[in-house]
C-alpha positions in Angstrom: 169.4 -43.9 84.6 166.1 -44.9 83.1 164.7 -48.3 83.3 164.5 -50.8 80.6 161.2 -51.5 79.5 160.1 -54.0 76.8 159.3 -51.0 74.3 163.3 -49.8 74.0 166.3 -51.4 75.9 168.3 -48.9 77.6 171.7 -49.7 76.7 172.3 -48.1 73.6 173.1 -49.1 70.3 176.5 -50.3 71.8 174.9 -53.0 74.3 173.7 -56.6 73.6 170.0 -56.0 74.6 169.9 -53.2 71.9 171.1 -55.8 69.3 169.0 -58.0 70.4 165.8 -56.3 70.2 166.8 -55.3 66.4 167.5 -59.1 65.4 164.3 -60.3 67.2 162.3 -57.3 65.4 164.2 -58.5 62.0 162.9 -61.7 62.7 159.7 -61.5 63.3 159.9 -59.3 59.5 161.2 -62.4 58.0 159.1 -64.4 59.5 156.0 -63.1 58.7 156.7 -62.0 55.3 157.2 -66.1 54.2 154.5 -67.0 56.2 152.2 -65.0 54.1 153.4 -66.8 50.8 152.6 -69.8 53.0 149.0 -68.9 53.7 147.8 -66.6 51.1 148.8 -69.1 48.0 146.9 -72.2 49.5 143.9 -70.4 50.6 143.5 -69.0 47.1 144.3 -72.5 44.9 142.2 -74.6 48.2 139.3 -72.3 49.0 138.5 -70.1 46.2 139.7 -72.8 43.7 142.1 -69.8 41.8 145.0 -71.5 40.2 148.3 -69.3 39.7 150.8 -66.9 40.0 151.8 -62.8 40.0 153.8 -63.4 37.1 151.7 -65.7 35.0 147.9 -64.8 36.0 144.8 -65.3 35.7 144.3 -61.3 36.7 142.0 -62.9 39.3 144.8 -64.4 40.9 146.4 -61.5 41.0 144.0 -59.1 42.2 142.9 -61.4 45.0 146.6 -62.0 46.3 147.0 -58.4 46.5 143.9 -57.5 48.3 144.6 -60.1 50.8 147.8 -60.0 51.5 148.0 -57.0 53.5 145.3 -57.8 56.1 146.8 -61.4 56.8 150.4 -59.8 57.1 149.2 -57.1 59.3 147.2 -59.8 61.5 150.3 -62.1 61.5 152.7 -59.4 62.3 150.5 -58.3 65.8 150.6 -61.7 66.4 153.8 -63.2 66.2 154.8 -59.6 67.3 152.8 -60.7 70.7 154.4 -64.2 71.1 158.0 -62.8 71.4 156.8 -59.7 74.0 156.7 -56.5 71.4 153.0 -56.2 70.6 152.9 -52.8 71.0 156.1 -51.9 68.5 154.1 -54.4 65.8 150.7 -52.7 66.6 152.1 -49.5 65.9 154.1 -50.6 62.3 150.9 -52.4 61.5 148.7 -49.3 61.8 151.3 -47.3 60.2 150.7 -49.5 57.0 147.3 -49.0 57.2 147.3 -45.4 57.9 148.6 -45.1 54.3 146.2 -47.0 52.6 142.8 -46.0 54.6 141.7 -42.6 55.6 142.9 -41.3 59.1 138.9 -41.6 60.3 138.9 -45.3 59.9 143.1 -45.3 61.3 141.8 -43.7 64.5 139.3 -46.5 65.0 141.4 -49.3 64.8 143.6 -47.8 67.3 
């Protein structure tokens, strides 16, 4: 019977640890995804003084929450990802997100 390691449980999709491990992984998800919202929308209003929202504008608004969002959800994701024991799963679904924005070259060096 194989061991259990942190990266899968053994048991199955029938045993408590395998349940587990999906609602902590959900979690972590939701967690990150609102704390984004939570970071990204003060430091642009705070710091670079842009007032707004997706739906309303300014375009600069807009532009800048997209092109930050995805590094500070990546970073958060590793990160809280780390703090409950599955670094490597996040590490993984972070460079997967990445791997379909920038070319494989720069992908292999983050890795």
């Amino acid at each position: 019977m194989p061991k259990h390691t942190k990266d899968a449980p053994a048991s199955g999709k029938s045993g408590w640890a395998w349940w587990l491990d999906k609602l902590i992984i959900i979690a972590v998800f939701a967690i990150t995804g609102s704390s984004v919202m939570f970071v990204v929308r003060p430091f642009l209003s705070k710091v670079l003084d842009i007032e707004g929202s997706l739906r309303n504008g300014p375009n600069s608004f807009r532009l800048m929450y997209v092109l930050l969002v995805p590094p500070i959800y990546s970073i958060l994701l590793v990160c809280l990802g780390t703090l409950v024991g599955r670094r490597k799963y996040f590490t993984k679904v972070a460079l997967r997100m990445w791997g379909r924005i920038l070319p494989a070259s720069i992908v292999k060096k983050l890795q």
